[in-house]
KEKE-3310 file (N, C-alpha, C; in steps of 0.2 Angstrom, whole numbers, plus 5000, padded with zeros to 4 digits):
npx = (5500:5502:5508:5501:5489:5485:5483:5469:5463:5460:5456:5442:5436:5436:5427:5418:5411:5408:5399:5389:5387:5381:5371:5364:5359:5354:5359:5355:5348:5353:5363:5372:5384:5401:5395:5401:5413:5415:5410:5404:5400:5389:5379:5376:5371:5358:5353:5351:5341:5332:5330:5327:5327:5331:5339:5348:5356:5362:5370:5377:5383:5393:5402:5408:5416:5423:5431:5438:5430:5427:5420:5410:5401:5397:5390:5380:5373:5368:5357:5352:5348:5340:5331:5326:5324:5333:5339:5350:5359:5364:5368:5378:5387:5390:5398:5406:5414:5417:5425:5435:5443:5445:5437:5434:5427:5413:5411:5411:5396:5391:5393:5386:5373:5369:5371:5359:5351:5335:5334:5346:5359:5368:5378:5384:5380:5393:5403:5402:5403:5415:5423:5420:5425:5442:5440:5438:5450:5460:5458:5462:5476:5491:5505:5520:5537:5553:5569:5586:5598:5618:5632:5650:5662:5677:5679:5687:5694:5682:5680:5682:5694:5713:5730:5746:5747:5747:5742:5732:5731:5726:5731:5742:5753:5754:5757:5756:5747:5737:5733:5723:5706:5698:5701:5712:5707:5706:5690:5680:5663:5647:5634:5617:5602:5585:5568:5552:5538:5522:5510:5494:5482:5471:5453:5448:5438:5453:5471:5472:5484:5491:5502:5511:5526:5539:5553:5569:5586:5602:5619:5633:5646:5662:5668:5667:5654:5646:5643:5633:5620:5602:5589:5571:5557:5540:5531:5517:5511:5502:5498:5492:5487:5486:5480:5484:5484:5498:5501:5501:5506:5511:5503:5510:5506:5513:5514:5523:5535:5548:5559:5574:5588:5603:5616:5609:5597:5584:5587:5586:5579:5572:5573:5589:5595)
npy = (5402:5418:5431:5442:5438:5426:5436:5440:5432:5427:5440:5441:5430:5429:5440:5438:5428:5437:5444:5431:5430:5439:5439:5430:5429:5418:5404:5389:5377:5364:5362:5371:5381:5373:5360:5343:5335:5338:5356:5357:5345:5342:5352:5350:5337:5343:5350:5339:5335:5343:5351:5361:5373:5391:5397:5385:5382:5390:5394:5381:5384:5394:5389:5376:5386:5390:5381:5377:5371:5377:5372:5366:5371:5382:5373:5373:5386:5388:5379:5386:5398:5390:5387:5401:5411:5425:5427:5440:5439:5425:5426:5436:5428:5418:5421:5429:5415:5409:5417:5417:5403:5406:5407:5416:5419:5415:5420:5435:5434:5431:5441:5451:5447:5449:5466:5470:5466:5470:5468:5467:5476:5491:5492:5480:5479:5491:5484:5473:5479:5488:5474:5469:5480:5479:5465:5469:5477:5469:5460:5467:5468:5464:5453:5458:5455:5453:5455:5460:5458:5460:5457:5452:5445:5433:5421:5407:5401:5401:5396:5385:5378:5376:5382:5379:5366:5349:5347:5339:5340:5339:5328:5328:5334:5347:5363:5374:5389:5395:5389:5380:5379:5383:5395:5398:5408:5421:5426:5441:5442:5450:5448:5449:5449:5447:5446:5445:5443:5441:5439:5432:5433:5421:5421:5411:5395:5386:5390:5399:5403:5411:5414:5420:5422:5429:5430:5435:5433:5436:5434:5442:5439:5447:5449:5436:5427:5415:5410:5419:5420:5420:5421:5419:5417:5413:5407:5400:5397:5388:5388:5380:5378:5363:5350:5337:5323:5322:5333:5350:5358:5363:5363:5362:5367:5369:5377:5378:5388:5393:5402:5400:5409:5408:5414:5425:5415:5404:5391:5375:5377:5367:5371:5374:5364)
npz = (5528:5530:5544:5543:5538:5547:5557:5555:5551:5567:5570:5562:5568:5582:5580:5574:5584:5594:5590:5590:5603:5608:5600:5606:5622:5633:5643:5640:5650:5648:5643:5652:5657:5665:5664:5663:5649:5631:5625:5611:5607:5617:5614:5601:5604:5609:5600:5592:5598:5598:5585:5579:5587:5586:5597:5601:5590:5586:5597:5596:5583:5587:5598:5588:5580:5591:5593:5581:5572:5555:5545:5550:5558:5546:5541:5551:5553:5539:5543:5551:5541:5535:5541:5547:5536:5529:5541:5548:5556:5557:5541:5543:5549:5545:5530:5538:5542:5532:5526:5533:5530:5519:5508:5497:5487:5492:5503:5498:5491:5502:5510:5500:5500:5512:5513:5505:5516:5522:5538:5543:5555:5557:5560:5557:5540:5538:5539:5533:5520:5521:5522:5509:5501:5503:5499:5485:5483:5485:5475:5462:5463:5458:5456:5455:5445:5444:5433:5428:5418:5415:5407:5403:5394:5391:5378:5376:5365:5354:5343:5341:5335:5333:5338:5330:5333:5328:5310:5298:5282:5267:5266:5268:5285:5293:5300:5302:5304:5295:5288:5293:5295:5304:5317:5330:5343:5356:5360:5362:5373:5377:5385:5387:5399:5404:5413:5417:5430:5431:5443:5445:5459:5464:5466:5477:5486:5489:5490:5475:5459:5446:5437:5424:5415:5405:5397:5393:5382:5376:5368:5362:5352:5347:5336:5331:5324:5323:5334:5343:5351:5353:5364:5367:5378:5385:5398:5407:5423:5433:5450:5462:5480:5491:5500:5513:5522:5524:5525:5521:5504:5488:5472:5455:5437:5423:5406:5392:5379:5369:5360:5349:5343:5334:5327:5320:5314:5316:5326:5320:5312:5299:5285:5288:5290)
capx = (5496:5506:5505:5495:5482:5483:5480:5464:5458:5459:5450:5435:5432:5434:5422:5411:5411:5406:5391:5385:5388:5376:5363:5361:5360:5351:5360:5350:5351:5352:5372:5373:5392:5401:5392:5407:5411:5415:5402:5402:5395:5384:5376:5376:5366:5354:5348:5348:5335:5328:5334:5322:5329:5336:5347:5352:5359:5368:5376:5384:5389:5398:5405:5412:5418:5430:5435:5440:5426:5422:5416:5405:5399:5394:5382:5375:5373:5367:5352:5348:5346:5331:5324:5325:5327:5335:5341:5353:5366:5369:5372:5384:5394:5391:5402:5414:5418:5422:5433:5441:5445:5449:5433:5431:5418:5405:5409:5408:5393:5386:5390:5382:5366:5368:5369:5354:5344:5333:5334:5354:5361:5370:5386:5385:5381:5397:5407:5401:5405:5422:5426:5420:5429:5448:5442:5441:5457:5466:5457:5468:5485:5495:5511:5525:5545:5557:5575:5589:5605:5621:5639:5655:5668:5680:5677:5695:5694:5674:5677:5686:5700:5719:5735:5754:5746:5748:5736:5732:5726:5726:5737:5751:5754:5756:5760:5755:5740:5735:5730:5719:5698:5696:5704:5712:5708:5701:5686:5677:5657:5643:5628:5610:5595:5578:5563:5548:5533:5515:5506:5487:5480:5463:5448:5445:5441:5459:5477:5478:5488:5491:5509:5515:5534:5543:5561:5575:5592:5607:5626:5634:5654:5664:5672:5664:5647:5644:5639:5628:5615:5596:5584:5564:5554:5535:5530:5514:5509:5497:5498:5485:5487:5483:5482:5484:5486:5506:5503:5501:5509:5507:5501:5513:5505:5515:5516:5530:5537:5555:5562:5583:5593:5611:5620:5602:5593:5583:5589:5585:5575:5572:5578:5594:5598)
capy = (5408:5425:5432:5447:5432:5424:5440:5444:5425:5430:5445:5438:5423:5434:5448:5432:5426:5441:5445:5426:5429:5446:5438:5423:5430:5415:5398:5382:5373:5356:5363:5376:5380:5367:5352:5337:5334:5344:5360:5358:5338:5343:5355:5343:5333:5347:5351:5333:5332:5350:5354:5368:5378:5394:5398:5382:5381:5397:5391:5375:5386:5398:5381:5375:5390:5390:5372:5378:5368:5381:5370:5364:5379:5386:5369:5375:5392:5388:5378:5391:5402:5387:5389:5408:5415:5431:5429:5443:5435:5421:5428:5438:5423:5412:5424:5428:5409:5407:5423:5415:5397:5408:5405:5424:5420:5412:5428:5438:5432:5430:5449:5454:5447:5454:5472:5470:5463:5475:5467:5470:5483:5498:5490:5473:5483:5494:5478:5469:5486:5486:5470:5468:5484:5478:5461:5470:5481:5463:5455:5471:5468:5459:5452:5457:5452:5453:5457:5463:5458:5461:5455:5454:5439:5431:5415:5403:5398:5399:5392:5376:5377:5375:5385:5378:5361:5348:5345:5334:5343:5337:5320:5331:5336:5354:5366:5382:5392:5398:5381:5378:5381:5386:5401:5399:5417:5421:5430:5445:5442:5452:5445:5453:5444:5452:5442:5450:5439:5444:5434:5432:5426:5419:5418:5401:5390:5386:5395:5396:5408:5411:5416:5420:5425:5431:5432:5436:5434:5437:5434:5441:5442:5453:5448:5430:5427:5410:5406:5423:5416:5426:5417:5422:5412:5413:5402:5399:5393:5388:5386:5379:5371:5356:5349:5329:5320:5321:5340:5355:5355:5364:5360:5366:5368:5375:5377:5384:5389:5397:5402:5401:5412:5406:5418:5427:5411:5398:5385:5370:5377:5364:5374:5377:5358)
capz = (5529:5533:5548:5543:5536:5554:5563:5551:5554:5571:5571:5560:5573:5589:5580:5575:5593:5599:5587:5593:5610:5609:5600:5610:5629:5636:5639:5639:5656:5646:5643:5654:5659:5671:5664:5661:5641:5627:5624:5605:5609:5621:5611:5596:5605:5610:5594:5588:5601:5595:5579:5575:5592:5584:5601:5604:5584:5587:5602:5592:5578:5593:5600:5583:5578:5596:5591:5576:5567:5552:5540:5555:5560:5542:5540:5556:5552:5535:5544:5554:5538:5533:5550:5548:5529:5530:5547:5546:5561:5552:5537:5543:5553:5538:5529:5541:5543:5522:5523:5539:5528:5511:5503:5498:5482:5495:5507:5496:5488:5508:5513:5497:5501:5521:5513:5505:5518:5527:5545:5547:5557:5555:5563:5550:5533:5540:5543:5525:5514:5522:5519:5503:5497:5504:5495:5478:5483:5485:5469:5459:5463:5454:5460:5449:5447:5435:5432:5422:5420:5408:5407:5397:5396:5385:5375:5376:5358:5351:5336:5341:5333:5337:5335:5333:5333:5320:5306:5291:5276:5259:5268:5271:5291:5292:5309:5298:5305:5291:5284:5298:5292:5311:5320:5338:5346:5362:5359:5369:5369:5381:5386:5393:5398:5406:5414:5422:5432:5434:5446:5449:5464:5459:5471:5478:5494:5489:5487:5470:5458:5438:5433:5417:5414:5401:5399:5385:5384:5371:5370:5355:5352:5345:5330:5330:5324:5321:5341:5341:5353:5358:5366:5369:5379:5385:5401:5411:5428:5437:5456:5471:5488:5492:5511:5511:5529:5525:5525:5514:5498:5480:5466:5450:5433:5418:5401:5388:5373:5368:5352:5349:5336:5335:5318:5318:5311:5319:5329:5321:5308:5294:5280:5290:5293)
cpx = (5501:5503:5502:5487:5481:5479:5473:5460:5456:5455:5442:5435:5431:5428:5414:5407:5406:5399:5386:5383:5378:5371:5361:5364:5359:5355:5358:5353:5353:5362:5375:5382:5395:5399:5398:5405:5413:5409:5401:5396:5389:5378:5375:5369:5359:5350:5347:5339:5329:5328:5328:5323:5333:5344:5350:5359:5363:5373:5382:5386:5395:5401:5410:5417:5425:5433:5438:5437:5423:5418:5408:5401:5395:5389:5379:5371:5369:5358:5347:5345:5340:5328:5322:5328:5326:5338:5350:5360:5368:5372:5378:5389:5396:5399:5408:5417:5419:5425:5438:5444:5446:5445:5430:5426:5413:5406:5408:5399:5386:5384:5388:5375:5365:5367:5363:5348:5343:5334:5341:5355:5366:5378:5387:5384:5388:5403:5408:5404:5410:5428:5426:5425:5438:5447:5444:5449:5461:5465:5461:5471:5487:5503:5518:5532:5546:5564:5578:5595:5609:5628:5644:5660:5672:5679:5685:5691:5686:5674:5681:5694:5707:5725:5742:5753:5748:5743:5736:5728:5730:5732:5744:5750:5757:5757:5757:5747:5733:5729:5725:5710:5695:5698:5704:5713:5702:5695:5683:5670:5653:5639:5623:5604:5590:5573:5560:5540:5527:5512:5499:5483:5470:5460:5444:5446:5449:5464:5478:5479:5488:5496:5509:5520:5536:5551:5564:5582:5598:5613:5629:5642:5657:5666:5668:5656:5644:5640:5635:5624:5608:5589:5575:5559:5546:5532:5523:5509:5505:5495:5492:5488:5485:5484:5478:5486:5494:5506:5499:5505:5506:5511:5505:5511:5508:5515:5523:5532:5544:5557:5570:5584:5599:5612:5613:5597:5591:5585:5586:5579:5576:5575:5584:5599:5602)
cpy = (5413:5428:5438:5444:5429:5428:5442:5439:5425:5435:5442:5434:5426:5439:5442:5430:5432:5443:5438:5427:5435:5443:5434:5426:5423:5407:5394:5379:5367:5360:5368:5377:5374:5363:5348:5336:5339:5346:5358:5349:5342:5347:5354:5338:5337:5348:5346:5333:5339:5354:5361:5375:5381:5396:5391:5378:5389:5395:5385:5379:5389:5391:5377:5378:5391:5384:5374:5376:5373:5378:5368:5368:5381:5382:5372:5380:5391:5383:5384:5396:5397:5388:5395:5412:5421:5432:5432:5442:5432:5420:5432:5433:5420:5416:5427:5421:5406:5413:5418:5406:5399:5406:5411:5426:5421:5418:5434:5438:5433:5438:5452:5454:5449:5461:5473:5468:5468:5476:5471:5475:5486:5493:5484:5475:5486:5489:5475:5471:5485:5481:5466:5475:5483:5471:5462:5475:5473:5461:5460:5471:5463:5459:5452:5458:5452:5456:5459:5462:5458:5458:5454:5448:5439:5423:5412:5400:5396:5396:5385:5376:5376:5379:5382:5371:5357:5348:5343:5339:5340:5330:5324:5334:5343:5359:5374:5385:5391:5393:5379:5381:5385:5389:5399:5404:5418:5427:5435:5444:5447:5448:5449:5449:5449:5447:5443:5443:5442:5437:5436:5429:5426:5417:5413:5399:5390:5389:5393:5403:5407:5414:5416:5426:5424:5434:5432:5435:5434:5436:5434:5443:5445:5453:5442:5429:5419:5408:5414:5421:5425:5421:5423:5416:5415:5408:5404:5396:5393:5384:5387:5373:5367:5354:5339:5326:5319:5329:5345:5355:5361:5362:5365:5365:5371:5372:5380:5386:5394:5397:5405:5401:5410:5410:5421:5421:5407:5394:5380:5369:5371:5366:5375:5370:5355)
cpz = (5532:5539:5551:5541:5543:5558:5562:5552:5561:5573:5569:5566:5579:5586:5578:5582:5596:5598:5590:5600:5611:5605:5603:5617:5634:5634:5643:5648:5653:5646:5646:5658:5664:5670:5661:5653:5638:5627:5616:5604:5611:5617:5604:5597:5607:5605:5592:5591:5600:5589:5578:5581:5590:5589:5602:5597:5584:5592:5599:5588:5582:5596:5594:5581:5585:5594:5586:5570:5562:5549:5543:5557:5555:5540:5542:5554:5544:5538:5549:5549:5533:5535:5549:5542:5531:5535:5547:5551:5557:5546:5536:5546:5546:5534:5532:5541:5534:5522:5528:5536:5522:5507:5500:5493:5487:5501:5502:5492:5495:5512:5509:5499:5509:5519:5512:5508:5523:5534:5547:5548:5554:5553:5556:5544:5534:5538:5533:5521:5513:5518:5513:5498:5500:5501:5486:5477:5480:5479:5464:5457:5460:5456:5455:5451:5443:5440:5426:5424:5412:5412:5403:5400:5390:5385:5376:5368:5354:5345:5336:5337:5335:5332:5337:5335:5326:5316:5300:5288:5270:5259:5269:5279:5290:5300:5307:5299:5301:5286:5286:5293:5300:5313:5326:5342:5352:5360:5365:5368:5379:5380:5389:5394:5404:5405:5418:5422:5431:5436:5450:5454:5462:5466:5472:5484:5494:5487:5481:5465:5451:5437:5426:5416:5406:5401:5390:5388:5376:5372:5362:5356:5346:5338:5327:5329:5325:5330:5345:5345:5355:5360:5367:5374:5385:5392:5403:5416:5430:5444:5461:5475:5489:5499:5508:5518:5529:5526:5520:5510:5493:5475:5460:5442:5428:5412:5398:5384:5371:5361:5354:5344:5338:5325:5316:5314:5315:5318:5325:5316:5300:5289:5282:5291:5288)
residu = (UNK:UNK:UNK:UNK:UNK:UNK:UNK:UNK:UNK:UNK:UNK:UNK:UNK:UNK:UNK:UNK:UNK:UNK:UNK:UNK:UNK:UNK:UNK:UNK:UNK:UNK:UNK:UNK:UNK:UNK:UNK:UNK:UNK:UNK:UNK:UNK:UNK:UNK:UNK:UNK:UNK:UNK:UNK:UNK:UNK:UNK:UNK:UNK:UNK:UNK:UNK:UNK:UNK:UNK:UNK:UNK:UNK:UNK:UNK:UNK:UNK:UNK:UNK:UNK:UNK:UNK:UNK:UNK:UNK:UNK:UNK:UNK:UNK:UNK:UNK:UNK:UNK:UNK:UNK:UNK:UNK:UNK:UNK:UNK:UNK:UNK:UNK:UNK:UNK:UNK:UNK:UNK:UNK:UNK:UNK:UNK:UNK:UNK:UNK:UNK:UNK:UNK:UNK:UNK:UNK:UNK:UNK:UNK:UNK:UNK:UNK:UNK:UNK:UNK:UNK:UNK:UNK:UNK:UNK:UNK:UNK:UNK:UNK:UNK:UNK:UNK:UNK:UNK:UNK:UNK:UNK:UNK:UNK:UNK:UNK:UNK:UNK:UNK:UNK:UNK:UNK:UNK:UNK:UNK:UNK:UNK:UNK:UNK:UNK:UNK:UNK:UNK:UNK:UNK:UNK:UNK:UNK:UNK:UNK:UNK:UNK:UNK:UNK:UNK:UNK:UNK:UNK:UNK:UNK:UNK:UNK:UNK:UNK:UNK:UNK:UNK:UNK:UNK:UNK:UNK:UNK:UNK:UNK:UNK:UNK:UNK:UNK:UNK:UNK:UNK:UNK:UNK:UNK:UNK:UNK:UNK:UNK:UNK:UNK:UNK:UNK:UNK:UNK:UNK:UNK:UNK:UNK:UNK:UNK:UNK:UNK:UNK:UNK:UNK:UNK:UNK:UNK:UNK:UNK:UNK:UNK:UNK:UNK:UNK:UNK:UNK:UNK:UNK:UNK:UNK:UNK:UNK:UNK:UNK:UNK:UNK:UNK:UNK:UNK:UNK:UNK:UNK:UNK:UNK:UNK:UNK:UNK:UNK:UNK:UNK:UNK:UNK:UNK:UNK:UNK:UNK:UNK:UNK:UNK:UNK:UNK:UNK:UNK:UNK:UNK:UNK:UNK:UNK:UNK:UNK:UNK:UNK:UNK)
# end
């Protein structure tokens, strides 16, 4: 994660925290501060033995959610919203806590149906709008890259040949150039090649991304044709994250396809063989 993505995880979880804190004023003597033991337990065990207690299910979401337990949190929160359909709190955390683990369909999907719901405040429609309109900004962009490059060399003898050596023709040994079928002459050739990315990043629980590149390249010399080269080539990938008890990791999918002229004909072309 970048650390414009950390400071934004950040922000949702504290601006989470604080809408819990304010709607739940009142805490329970059974886990009231000070008691020995983690608060996310304790409050664990509160609702087992109360489960249909809406403050005492918001407190464990608010306890998970300092833990860091989202996934734990959005159950919670998620039964709150059986306990209490429509409850326009928990649809808002719900949603903050799948933008804050990069699940931004099911946030989005969660602060649509919070604008629509009559109960919510000023301040949470205000909030939802927002962050639904910087997620279509982001879903947009497209990540794009490319290059361009050109060059000029010389070849030491592209056609293989030899000059001033010996050579058998026709059973006689000869020294005579001219005799030769191959030419030994340093050649001049340029080259240019040009490849430009576009990448999409796809909306999912997980970081994943859609690449397709395109590249060309040429190198033709001056006098010599026969090593003529132009390539084309077509690629595209498809990358997601993975997280595995050794780490995180990604995932690289690609396909491809290229086409090569050598003396303007296809490479390899059967009629050519």
């Amino acid at each position: 994660m970048t650390r414009s993505g950390k400071s934004r995880a950040r922000l949702i979880r504290s601006s989470a925290i604080v809408a819990l804190v304010s709607a739940v004023l009142v805490v329970p003597p059974a886990v009231a501060a000070g008691d020995d033991g983690n608060l996310e337990d304790q409050y664990f065990e509160a609702v087992f033995a109360d489960p249909t207690n809406l403050i005492l299910n918001f407190k464990l979401a608010g306890a998970q959610l300092e833990n860091g337990n989202i996934k734990g949190a959005i159950g919670t929160l998620e039964r709150v919203l059986t306990l209490s359909p429509g409850n326009n709190q928990a649809q808002f955390l719900i949603a903050s806590a799948h933008l804050q683990i990069g699940n931004t369909a099911e946030a989005r999907r969660m602060f649509t149906v919070l604008i629509e719901n009559p109960d919510a405040s000023d301040v949470e429609v205000a909030q939802a709008r927002a962050t639904l309109a910087g997620l279509d900004q982001q879903s947009r962009l497209f990540n794009v890259s490319g290059s361009v490059s050109a060059g000029a060399g010389l070849a030491d003898n592209p056609e293989g040949g030899s000059q001033g050596n010996l050579s058998q023709v026709s059973g006689s040994i000869v020294t005579s150039s001219a005799s030769f079928t191959k030419r030994a002459l340093t050649e001049e050739f340029v080259t240019a090649g040009a490849n430009i990315n576009l990448q999409r990043k796809l909306e999912s629980q997980n970081d994943q991304s859609l690449m397709i590149s395109l590249s060309t390249s040429t190198k033709d010399f001056a006098h010599y044709h026969a090593g003529d080269l132009a390539t084309v080539g077509l690629s595209a990938r498809y990358l997601r994250g993975v997280e595995s008890q050794f780490g995180k990791g990604m995932l690289n999918t690609s396909i491809s396809t290229s086409r090569v002229h050598i003396d303007d004909k296809h490479y390899l072309k059967p009629d050519d063989l």
